[in-house]
N, C-alpha and C positions, 0 to 999 in steps of 0.2 A: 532547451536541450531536447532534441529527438531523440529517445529512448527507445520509440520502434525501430529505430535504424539502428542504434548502439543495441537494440539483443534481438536483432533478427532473424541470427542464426542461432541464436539459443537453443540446444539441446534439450535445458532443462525447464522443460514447459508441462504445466497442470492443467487438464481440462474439468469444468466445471460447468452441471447444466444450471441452467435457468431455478431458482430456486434455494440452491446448493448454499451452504454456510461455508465462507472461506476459511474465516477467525472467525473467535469467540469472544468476548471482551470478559481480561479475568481468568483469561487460560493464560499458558505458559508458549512463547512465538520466538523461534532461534530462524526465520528468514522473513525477507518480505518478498513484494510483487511488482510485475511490472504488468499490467494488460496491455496484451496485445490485442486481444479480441474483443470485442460483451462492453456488456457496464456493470457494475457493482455498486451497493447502494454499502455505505458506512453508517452504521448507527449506534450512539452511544445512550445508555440507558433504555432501548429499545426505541428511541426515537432518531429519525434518517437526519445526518445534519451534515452530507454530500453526499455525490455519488463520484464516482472514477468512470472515465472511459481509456480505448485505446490509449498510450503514452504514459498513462499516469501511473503513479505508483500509489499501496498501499503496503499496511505494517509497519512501516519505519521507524515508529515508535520502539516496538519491541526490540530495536539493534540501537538505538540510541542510547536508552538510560536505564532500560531492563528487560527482561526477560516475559513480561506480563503485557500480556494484548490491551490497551487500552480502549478498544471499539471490538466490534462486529462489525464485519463484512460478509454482505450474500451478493448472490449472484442475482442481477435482475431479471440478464439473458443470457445464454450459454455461454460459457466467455475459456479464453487460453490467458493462461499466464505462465509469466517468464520469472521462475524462482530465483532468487539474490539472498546467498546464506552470507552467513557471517562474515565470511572469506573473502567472497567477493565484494560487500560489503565494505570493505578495510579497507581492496584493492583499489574501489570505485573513487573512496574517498582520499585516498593517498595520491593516484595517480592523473583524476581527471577532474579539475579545481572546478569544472560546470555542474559535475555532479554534484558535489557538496552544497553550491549554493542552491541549486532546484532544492532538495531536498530538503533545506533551513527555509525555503519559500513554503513549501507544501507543508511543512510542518508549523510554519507558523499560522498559516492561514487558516488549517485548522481548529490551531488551537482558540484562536478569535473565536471560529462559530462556534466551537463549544464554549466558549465562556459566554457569549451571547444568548445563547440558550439556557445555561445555568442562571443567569438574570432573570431570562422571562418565564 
């Protein structure tokens, strides 16, 4: 699914330098992200176990099964992102059956490398 095409015109975009903390892991997350721009480095426990570029999404955890950021996200490089609240959220998944499965992709494949890493 191209996400940079599905929120191009997006409005509601955050810009973020190089460096910058998106999420916090263990704070409280009512949206997630789509980058448009940058890359973002995910880390859980303080250790990097992906990163996101253009397309991809992060947070989605927190619109899933709670309220609480399971990772940290920073910004590697200056990056734009395209905010998805709750709403839209609902909408994406009610009305556009590609999104839901990206979503259960990217989520699950996370959740692999964290459990990979919790092993070793």
């Amino acid at each position: 699914m191209d996400l940079l095409e599905v929120f191009k015109d997006s409005e509601d975009l955050v810009e973020f330098p190089a460096g910058g903390v998106i999420m916090t892991e263990g704070m409280e997350g009512s949206h997630m992200y789509v980058v448009m721009k940058g890359e973002v480095a995910i880390s859980l426990k303080d250790k990097v176990i992906s990163t996101a570029s253009p397309g991809e999404i992060v947070g989605e955890m927190a619109l899933i099964n709670s309220e609480i950021r399971s990772a940290t996200v920073t910004a590697t490089t200056d990056c734009i992102l395209a905010v998805i609240d709750e709403g839209s959220f609902q909408s994406l998944l009610k009305h556009v059956p590609e999104f839901t499965l990206h979503v259960m992709n990217v989520l699950a494949g996370r959740l692999k490398t964290a459990y990979e890493i919790i092993e070793n």
